[in-house]
C-alpha positions as CSV (number, residue, x, y, z in Angstrom):
1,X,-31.2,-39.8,-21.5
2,X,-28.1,-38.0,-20.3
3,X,-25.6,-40.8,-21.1
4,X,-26.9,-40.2,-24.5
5,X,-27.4,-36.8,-24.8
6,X,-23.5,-36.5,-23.6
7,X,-22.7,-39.2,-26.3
8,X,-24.4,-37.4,-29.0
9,X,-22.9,-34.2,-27.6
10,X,-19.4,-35.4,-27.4
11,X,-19.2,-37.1,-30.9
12,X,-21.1,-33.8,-32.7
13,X,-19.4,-31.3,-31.2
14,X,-15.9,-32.2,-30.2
15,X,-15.3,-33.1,-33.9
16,X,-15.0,-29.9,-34.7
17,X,-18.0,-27.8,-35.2
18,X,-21.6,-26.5,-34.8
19,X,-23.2,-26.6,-37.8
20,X,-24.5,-29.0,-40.6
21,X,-23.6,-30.6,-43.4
22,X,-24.4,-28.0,-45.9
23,X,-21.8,-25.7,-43.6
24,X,-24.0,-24.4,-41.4
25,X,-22.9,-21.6,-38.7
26,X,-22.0,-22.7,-35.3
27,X,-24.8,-23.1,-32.3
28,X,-23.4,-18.9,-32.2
29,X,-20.1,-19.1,-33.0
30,X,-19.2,-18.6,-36.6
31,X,-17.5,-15.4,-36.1
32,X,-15.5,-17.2,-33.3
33,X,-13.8,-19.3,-36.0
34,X,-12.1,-16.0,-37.2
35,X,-10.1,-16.2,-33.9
36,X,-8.3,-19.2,-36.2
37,X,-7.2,-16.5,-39.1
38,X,-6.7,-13.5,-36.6
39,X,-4.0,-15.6,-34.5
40,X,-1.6,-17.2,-36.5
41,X,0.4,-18.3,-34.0
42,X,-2.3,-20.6,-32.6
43,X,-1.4,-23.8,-34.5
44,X,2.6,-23.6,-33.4
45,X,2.1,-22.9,-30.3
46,X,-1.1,-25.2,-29.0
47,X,-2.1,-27.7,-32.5
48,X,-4.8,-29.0,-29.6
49,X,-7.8,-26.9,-28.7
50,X,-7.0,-25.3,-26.1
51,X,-8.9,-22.9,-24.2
52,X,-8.0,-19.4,-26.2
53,X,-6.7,-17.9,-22.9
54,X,-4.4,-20.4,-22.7
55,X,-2.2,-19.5,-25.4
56,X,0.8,-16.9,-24.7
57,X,2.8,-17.1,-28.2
58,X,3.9,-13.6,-29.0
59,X,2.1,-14.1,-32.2
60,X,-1.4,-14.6,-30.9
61,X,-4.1,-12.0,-31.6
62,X,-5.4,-9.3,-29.1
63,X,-9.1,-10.7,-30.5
64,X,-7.9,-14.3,-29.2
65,X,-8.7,-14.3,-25.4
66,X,-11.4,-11.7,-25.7
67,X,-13.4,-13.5,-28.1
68,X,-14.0,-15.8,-25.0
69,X,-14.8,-12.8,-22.3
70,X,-17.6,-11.4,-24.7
71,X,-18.6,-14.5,-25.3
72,X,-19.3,-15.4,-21.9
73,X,-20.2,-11.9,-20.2
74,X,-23.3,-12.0,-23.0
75,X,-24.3,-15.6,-22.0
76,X,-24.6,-15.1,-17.9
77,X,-26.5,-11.5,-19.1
78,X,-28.9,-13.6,-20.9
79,X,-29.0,-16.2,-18.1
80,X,-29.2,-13.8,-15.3
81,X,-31.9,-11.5,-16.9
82,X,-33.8,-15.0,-17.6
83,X,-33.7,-15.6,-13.7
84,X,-35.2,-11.8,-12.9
85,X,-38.4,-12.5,-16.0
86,X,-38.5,-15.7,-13.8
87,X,-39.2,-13.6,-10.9
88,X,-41.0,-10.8,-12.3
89,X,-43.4,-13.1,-14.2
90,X,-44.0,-15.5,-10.8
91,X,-45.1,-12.3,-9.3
92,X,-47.6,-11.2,-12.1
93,X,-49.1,-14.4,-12.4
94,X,-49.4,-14.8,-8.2
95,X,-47.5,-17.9,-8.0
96,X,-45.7,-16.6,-4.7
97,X,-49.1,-17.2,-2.6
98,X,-47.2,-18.3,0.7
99,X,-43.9,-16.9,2.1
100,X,-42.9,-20.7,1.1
101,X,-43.5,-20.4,-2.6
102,X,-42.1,-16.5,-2.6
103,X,-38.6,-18.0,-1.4
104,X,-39.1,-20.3,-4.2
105,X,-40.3,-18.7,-7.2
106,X,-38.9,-14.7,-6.4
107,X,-35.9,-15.1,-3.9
108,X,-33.7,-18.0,-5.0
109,X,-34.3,-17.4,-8.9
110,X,-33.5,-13.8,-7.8
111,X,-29.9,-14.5,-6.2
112,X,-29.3,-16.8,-8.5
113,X,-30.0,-14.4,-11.1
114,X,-28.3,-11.6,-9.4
115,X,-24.7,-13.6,-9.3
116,X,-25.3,-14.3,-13.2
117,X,-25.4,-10.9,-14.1
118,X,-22.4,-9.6,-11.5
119,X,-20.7,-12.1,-13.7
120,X,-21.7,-10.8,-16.8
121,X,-20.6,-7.5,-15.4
122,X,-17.7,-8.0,-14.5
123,X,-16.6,-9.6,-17.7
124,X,-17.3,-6.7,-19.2
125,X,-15.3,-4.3,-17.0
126,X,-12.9,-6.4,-17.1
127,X,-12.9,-6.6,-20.7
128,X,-12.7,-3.1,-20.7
129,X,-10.2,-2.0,-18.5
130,X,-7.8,-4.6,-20.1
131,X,-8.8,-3.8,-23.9
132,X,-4.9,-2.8,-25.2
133,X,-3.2,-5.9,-23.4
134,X,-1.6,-8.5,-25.8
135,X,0.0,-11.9,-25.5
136,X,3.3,-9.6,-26.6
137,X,6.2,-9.9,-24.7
138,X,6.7,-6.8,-22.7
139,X,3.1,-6.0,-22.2
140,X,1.5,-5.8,-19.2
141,X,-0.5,-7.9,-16.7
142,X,-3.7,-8.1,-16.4
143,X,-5.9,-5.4,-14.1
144,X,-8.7,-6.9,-12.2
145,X,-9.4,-3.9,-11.4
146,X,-8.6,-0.3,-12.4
147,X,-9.1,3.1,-10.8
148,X,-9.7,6.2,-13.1
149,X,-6.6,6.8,-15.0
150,X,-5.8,8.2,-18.3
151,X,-7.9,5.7,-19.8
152,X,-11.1,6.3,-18.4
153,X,-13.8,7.2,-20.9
154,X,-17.6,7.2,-21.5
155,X,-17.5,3.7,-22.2
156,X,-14.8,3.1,-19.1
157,X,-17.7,5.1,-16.8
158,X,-20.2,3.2,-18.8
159,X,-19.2,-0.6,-17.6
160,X,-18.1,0.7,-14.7
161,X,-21.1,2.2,-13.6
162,X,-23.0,-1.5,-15.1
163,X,-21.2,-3.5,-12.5
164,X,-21.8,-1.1,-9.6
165,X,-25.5,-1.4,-10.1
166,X,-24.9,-5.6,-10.2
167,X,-23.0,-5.0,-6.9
168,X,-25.8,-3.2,-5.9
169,X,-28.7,-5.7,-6.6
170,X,-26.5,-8.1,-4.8
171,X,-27.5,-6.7,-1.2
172,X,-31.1,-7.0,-1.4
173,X,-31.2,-10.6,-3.3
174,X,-28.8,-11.7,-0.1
175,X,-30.9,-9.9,2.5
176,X,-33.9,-12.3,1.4
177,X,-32.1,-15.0,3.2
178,X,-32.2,-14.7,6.7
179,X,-33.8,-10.8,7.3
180,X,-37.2,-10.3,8.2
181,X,-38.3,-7.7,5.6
182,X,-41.9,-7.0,7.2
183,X,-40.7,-3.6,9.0
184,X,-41.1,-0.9,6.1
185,X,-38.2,0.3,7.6
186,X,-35.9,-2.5,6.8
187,X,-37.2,-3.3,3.8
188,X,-37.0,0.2,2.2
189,X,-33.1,0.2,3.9
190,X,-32.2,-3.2,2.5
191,X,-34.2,-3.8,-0.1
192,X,-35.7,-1.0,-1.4
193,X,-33.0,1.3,-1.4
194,X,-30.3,-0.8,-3.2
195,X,-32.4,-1.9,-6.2
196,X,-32.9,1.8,-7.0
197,X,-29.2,2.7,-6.6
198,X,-28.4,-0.8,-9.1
199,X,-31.3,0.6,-11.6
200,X,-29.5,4.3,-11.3
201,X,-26.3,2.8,-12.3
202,X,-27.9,0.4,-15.0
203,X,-29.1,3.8,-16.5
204,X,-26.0,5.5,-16.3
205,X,-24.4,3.2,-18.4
206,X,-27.3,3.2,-21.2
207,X,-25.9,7.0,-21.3
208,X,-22.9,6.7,-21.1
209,X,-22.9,3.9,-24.1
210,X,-25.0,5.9,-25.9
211,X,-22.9,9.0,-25.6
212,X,-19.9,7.2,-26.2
213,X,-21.6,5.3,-29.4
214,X,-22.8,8.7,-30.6
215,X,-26.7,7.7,-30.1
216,X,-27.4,11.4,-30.9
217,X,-25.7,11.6,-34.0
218,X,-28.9,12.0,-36.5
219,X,-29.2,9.0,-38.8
220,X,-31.9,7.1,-39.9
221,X,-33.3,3.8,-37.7
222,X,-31.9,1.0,-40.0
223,X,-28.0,2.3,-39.5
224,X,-28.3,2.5,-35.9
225,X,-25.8,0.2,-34.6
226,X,-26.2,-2.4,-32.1
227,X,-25.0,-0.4,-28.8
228,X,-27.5,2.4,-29.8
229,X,-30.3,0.1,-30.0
230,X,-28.7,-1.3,-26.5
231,X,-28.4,1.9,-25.4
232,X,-32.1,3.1,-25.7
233,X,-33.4,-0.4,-24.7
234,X,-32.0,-0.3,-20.8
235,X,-33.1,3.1,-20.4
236,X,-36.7,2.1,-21.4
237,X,-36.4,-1.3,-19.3
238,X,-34.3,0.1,-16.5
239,X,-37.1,3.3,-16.2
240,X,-39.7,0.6,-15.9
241,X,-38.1,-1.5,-13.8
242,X,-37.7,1.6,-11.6
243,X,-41.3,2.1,-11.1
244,X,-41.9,-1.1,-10.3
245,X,-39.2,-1.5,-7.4
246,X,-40.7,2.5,-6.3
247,X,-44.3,0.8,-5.7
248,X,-42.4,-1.4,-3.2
249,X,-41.6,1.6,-1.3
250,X,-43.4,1.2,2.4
251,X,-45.2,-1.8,1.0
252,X,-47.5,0.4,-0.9
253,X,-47.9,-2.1,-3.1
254,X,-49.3,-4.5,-0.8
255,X,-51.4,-1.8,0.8
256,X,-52.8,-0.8,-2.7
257,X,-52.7,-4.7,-5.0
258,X,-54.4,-2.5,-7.9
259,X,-51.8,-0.3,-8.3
260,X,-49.3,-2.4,-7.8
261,X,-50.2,-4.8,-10.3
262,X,-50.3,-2.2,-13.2
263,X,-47.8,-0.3,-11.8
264,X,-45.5,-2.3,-10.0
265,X,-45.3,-6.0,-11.2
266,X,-46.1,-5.1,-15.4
267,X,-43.7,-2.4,-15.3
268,X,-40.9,-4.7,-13.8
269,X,-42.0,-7.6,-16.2
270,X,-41.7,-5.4,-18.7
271,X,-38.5,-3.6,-17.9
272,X,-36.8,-7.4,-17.7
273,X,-38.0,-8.4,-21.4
274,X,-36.4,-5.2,-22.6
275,X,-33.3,-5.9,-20.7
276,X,-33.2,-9.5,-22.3
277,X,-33.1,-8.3,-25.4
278,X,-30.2,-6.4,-24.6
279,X,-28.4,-9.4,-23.4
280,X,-29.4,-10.9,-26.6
281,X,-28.0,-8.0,-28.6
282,X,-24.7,-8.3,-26.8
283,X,-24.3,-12.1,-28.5
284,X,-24.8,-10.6,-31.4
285,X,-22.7,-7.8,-31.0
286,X,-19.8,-11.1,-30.4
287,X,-21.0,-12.5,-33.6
288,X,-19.8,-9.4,-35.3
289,X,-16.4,-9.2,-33.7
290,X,-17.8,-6.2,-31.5
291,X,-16.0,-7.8,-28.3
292,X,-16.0,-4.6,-26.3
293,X,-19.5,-5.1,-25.9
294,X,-20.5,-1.3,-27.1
295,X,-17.7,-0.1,-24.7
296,X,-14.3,-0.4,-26.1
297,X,-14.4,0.7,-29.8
298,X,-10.6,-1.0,-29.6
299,X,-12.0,-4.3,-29.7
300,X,-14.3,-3.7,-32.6
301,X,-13.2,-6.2,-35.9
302,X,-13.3,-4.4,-38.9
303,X,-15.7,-7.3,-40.2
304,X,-18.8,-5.2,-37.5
305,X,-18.6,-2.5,-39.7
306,X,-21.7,-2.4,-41.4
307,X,-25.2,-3.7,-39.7
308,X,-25.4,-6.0,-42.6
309,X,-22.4,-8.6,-41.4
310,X,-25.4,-9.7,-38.9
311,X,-27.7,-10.6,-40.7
312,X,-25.2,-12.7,-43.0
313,X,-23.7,-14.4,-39.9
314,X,-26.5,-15.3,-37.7
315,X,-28.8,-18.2,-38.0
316,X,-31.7,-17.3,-36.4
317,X,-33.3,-21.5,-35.5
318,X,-29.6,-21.9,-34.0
319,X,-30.2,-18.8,-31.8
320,X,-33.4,-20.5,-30.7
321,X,-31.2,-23.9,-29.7
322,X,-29.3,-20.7,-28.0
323,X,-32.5,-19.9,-26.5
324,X,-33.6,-23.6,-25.8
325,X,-29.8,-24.2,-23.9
326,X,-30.0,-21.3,-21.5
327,X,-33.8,-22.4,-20.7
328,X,-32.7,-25.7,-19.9
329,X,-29.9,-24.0,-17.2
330,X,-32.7,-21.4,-15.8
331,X,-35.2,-24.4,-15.9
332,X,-32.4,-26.2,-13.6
333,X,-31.7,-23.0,-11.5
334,X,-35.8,-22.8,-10.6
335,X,-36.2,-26.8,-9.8
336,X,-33.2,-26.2,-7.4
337,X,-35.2,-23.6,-5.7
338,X,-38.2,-25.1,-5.3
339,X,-35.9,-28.3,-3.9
340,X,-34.4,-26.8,-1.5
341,X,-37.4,-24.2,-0.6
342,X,-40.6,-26.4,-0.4
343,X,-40.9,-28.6,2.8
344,X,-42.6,-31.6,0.5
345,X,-39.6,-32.0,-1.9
346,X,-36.9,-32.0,0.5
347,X,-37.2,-35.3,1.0
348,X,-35.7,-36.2,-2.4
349,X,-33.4,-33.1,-2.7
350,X,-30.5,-35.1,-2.9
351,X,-31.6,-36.9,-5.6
352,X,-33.1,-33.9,-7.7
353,X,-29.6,-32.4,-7.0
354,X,-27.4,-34.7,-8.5
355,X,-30.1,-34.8,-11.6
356,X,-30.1,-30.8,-11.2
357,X,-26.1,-30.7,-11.2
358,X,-26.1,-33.2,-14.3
359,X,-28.6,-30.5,-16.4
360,X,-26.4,-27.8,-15.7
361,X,-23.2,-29.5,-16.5
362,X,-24.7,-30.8,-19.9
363,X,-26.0,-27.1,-20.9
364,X,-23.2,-25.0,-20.1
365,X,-20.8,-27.9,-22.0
366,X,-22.6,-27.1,-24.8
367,X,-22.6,-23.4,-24.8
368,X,-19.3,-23.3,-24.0
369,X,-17.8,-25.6,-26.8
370,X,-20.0,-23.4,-29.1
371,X,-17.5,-20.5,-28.4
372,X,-14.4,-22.8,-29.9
373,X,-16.2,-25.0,-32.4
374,X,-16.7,-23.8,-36.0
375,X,-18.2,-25.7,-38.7
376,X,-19.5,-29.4,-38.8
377,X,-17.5,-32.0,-41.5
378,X,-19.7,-32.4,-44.2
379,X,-19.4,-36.0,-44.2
380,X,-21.9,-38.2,-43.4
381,X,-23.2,-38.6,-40.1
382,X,-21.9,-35.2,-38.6
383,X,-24.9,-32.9,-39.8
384,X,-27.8,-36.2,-38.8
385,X,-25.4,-35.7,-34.9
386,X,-26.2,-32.3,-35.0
387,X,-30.0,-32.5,-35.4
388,X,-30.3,-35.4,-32.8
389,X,-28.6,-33.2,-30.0
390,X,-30.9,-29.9,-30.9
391,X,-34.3,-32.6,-30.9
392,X,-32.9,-34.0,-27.9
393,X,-31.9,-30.9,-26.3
394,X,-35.6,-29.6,-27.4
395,X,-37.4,-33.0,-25.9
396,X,-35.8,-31.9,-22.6
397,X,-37.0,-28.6,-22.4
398,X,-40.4,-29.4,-23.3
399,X,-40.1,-32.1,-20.5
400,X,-38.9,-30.0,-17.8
401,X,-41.8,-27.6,-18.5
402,X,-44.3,-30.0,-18.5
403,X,-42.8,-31.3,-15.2
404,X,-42.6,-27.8,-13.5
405,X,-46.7,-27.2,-14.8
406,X,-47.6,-30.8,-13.1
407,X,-45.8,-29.8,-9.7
408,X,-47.3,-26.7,-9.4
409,X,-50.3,-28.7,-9.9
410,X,-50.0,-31.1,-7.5
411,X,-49.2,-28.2,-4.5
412,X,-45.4,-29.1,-5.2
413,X,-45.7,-32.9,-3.8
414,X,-42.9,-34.9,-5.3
415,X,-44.0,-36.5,-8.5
């Protein structure tokens, strides 16, 4: 199935595009194909298609290279805040029933998780903090990372503040591995503790973009723009996802299951799915040519400036393939865990790995030639290529649900 899924991949989408016959959009990336008119000196100086941070002509486009970063910081924010419903809806249902299946189903999807959205983070700052360099000659290097200058800003403060709170959740889903977090001491220092500080920065930056987008600025709901809707979104998700780390607090919540259900593990569920669609919102934010992410107004296209250029640019049943790809890599990232976490299945771990490794090697192929491909030749059988890798794609999902459902089933005995 993967020879021919890589087959079908390869021959639809190295061609030249992600769309159909009729000139359908791209998997995402129709916007992306603007990249091709906003750098001229693309086709001297690479006729090939290179990655777009490859190019240095003097002629290339700031909107070249940080097409890509926007691109990519909103696909790990989508995959990371996957990994955290993962965990958050594992918790509701009571699928962590032994300390076994909690390092299964809450700790390894919430590392994983954790290191997709630093990434997604950090692409951002770092989008940010380098929004006015060029492929020019004269202008200067890159910054990795940049202290408050004359450039700092709300939206500067804003990411900032976003990848502090990343850095943040990043103690805790490490401290999982190796500390005993049954003192209510230790788990309020190590655990605890740094969530809240990672939520406090995640709402810092909702204000600070929303300040900086002009969320106060009175206007009816159907103009808001995208980072105002963002903006509001985290501070509703990132307040509930507050009061459902605060019930962890001294274990109350396992002292008190009640109120920890409805006020610990619903808020926190809930509080994810708002924060997803905030990931989503930042891939359509790219789609639009917003590439600062709701940050940098210097990386704004003039094409994002009216709400309607999304709705004329997005297909919504390719988001869902959108959808269906990042399931397949969190559907990957979960059968790891449970690999390398359950006693019964470590047995054939090294098999399930190399099948694991080919899942997510397949996946993130796809999403990432969706960020250079543009539009599908017409001729005949391009568009019938097209359909065959979404079905396929689709027929794997299902599959890797089903398979999931039937080894939780079975107490998680190998298949």
């Amino acid at each position: 199935m993967a020879v021919i899924f890589s087959g079908i991949t390869a021959l639809s989408l190295a061609s030249g595009a992600e769309g159909n016959a009729d000139g359908e959009n791209d998997e995402v990336s129709e916007t992306s194909a603007s990249q091709a008119d906003l750098s001229p000196g693309r086709a001297k100086s690479c006729p090939l298609p290179c990655p777009s941070w490859w190019h240095e002509n003097e002629n290339d486009h700031i909107w070249d290279w940080k097409s890509t970063i926007a691109y990519w910081s909103s696909i790990f924010s989508i995959l990371g805040t996957l990994l955290f419903i993962v965990c958050t809806g594992a918790s509701l249902l009571n699928m962590a029933k032994d300390p076994v299946l909690e390092r299964a189903w809450l700790d390894c999807p919430f590392l994983i998780g954790s290191l997709f959205y630093l990434t997604s983070s950090y692409l951002s700052y770092f989008q940010v903090i380098n929004k006015s360099h060029t492929h020019s000659e004269g202008s200067d290097g890159f910054r990795f990372i940049a202290f408050p200058r004359g450039d700092l800003d709300l939206g500067h403060i804003g990411s900032l503040a976003c990848l502090i709170g990343s850095v943040a959740f990043m103690i805790p889903a490490t401290m999982l591995f190796g500390v005993d977090m049954s003192s209510k001491q230790t788990f309020n220092l190590l655990y605890a503790l740094p969530c809240l500080v990672g939520i406090g920065g995640f709402l810092t930056a909702a204000v600070c973009k929303g300040e900086y987008n002009g969320w106060r600025t009175e206007r009816p709901l159907r103009e808001w723009e995208l980072p105002v809707w963002q903006a509001f979104l985290i501070l509703v998700g990132a307040s509930s996802f507050f009061m459902g780390q605060a019930m962890g607090i001294n274990h109350f919540n396992l002292s008190h299951p009640l109120l920890g259900f409805y006020l610990g593990k619903i808020p926190a569920f809930f509080g994810c799915s708002c924060i997803l669609v905030v990931s989503w919102l930042d891939l359509m934010m790219w789609k639009c040519c917003q590439f600062g992410l709701g940050y940098a107004e210097e990386l704004r296209s003039s094409k994002s400036d009216h709400q309607a250029t999304l709705l004329g640019t997005v297909d919504w049943k390719q988001q869902l393939m959108m959808g269906v790809y990042c399931g397949n890599i969190c559907i990957a990232c979960c059968n790891l865990g449970l690999h390398l976490s359950i006693p019964a299945l470590r047995a054939h771990a090294v098999f399930h790995l190399l099948g694991i490794l080919r899942e997510l090697g397949i996946y993130f192929t796809i999403i990432a030639l969706a960020n250079v491909v543009h539009k599908t030749p017409a001729q005949f059988p391009y568009g019938m290529l097209l359909w065959m890798m979404r079905i396929v794609a689709l027929y794997d999902f299902l599959t890797q649900i089903c398979y999931m459902v039937e080894l939780a089933s079975k107490d998680y005995v190998e298949l």
